[in-house]
C-alpha positions in Angstrom: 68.7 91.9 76.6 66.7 95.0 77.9 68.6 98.4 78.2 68.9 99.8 81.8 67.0 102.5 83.1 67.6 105.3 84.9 66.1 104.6 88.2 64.4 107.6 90.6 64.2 107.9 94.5 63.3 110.2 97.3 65.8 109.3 100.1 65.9 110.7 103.3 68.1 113.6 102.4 67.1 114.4 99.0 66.1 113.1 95.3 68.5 109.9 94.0 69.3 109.2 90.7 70.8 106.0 88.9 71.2 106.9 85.4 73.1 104.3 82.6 76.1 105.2 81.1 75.5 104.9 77.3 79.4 104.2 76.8 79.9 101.5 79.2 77.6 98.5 79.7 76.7 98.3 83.3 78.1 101.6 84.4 75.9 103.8 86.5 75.8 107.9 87.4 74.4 108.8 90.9 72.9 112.2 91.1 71.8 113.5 94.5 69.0 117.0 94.0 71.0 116.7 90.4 74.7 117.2 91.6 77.0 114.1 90.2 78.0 112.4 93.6 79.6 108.7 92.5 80.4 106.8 89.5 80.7 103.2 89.2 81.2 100.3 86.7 80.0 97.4 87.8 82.0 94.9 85.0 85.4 97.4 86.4 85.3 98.7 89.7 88.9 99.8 89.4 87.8 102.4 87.0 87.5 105.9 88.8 85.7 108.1 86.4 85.7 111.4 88.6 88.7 113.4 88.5 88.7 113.4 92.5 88.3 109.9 92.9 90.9 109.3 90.9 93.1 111.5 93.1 91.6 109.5 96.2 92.4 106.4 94.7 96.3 107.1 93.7 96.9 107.9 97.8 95.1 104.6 98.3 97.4 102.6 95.9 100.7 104.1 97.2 100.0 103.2 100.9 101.8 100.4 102.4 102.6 97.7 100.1 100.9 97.1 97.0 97.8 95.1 97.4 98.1 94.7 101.0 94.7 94.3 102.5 93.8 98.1 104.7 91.0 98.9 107.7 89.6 101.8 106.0 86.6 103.8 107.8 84.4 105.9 104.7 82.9 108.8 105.5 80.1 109.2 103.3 78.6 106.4 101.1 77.3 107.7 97.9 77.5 104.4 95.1 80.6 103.2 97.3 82.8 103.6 94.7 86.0 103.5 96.3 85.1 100.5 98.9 84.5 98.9 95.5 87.4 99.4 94.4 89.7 98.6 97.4 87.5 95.4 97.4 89.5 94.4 94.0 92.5 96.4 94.1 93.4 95.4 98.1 91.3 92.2 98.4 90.9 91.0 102.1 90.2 95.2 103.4 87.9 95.7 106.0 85.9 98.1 105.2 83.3 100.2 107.0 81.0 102.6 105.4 79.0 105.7 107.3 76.6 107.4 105.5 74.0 109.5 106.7 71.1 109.1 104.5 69.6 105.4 104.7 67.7 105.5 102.0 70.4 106.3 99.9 72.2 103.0 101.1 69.5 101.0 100.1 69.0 102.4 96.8 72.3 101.8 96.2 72.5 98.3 97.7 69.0 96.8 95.9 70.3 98.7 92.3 74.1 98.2 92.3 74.8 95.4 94.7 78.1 94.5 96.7 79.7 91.5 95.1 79.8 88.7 97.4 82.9 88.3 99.6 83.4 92.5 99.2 84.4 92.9 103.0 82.2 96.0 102.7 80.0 97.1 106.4 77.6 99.8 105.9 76.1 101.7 109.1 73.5 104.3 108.3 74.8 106.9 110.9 76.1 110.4 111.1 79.7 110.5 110.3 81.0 112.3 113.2 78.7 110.7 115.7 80.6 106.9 114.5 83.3 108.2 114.4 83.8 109.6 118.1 82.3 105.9 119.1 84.8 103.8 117.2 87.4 102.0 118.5 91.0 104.4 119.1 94.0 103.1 116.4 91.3 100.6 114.5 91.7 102.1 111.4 94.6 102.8 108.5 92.5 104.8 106.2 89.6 107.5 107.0 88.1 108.7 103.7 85.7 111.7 104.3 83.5 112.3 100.8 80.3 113.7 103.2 78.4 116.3 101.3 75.0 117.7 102.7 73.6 118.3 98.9 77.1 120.1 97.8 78.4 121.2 100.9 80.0 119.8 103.8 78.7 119.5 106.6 79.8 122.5 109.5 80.5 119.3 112.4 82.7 118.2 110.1 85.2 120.8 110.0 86.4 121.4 113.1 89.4 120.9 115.8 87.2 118.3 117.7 86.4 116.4 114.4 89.7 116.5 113.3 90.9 115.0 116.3 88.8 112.4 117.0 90.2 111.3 113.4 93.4 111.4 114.7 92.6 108.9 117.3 90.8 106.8 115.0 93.7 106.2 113.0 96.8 103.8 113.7 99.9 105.7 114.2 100.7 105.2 110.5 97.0 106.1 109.2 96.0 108.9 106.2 93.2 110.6 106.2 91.9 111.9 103.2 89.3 114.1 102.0 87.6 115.0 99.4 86.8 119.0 100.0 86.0 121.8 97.3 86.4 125.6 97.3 87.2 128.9 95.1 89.6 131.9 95.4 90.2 133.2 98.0 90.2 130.1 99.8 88.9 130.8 103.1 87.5 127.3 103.6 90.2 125.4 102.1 93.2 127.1 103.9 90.9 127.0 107.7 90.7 123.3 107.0 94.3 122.7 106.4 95.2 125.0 109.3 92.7 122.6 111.7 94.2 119.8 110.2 97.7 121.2 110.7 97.1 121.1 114.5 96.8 117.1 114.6 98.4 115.9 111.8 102.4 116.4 111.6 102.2 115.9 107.5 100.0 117.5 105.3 99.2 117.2 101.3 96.9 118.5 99.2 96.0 117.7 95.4 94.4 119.7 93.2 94.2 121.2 89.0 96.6 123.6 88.6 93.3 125.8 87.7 91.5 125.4 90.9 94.7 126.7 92.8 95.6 129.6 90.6 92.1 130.7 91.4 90.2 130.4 87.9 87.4 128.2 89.1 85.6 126.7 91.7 86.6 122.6 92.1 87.5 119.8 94.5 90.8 119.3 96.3 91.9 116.3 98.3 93.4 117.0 101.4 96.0 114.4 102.9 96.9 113.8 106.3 99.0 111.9 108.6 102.0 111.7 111.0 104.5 110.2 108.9 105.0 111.5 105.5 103.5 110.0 102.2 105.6 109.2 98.7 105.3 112.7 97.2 107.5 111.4 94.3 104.9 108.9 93.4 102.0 110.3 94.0 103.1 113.2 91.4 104.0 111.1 89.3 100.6 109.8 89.1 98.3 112.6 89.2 100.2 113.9 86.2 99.3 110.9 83.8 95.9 111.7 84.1 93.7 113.1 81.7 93.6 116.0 83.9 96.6 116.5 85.3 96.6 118.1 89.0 99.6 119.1 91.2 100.7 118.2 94.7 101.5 120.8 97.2 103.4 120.1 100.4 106.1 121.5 102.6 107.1 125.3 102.1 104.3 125.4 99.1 101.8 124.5 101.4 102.2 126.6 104.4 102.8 129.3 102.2 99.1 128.7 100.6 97.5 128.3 104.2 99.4 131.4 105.3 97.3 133.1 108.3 94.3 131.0 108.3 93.4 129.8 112.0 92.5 126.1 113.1 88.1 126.3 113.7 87.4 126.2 116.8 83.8 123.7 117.0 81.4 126.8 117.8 82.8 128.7 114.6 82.4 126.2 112.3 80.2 126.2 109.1 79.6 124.4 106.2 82.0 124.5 102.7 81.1 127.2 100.5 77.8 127.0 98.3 79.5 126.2 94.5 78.3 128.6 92.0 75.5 126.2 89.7 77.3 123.7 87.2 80.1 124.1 89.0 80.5 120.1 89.9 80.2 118.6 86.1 80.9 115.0 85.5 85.1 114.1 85.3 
């Protein structure tokens, strides 16, 4: 049996890569201009190697009942590791995918393929532009992973964005999103504050070291009108490897404190992360 290869691309928004993981057998890394963007294991979709995803994937498992099929709208495609694993861990989901950048999609699609019966759409389109077309209340899930090389983008950041979520989503939706930041904070507590004006309940999840202020890292923010089981979603982001903690409530609007809501003409992208600052995990 031949060994994989890592597998090069120009896309329409950068340089791809699909490089083997020497530790599992048909596990694959996806680099984008040489930042880590998605991880997937073909023989275990279930298996979330990035820290973040991880995170992503405990709100997903607490939602609802426990394998109880979900509409879920992804913002951003990357490897579609998540839509993968919805595919196995709520079988029956309907699932669409935006992403931006086609050739990316069909990178992905030709080198790590959808298994058949997935339930998996995938529109190459701007995220915000399908997502003020779609359908109001057709969706329980938005999932927003959209990074323009390693930031996000500025039209996705905003008080018209974040509303046209809220209409997306089913009275008892989540949003989530995958978002990343440093001390002070500035972008991080402005997107909580825009998302504060939509959404009645708010979470966010993130290491203990990327609050405190030591390092630049992701945070996944939470969103919805009715609240979410703190209780188990603690529970599980402390079992992992890298444990992170889940603000809410008092903790949470302390943290935001006087950031504003951005108004659509004063948005701009996430902050720039300092170089190596997105490593693999």
């Amino acid at each position: 049996m031949t060994e994989p290869i890592p597998v090069s691309r120009t896309t329409d928004f950068g340089f791809a890569k699909l490089m083997p993981d020497v530790d599992r057998k048909r596990a694959w890394l996806l680099t984008v201009d040489g930042a880590p963007q998605s991880y997937v294991d073909l023989d275990e979709p279930d298996h979330l190697e990035f820290e973040y995803a991880r995170r992503l994937g405990h709100v997903l498992d607490i939602l609802g009942e426990p394998g109880q099929p979900l509409d879920v709208l992804h913002l951003g495609g990357g490897a579609l590791t998540l839509p993968r694993y919805l595919a196995v861990t709520r079988p029956g989901s309907r699932q669409d995918v935006v992403e931006a950048d086609r050739g990316l999609l069909e990178l992905v699609v030709e080198e790590l393929p959808l298994p058949e019966g997935a339930g998996v759409s995938l529109h190459p389109a701007d995220a915000r532009a399908w997502l003020e077309a779609a359908p109001a209340d057709s969706a329980d899930v938005i999932v927003a992973d959209v990074f323009g090389g390693s930031r996000v983008p500025a039209h996705l950041t905003c008080l018209g964005y974040a509303r046209e979520a809220g209409r997306v989503l089913r009275g008892d939706g989540v949003y989530l999103a995958n978002l990343a930041d440093s001390a002070p904070f500035g972008f991080l507590r402005s997107q909580l504050a825009t998302f504060a004006e939509e959404f009645e309940e708010l979470v966010l999840i993130a290491e203990p070291a990327v609050l405190r202020g030591r390092r630049f890292g992701n945070a996944v923010l939470v969103a919805s009108h009715q609240p979410v089981d703190i209780g188990a979603l603690a529970r599980r982001t402390a079992a992992d490897a890298f444990p992170a903690r889940v603000e809410h409530g008092a903790g949470l609007r302390e943290f935001i404190g006087s950031a504003r809501p951005v108004r659509d003409e004063d948005a701009v992208p996430s902050p720039e992360p300092p170089d190596g600052a997105f490593g693999i995990g």
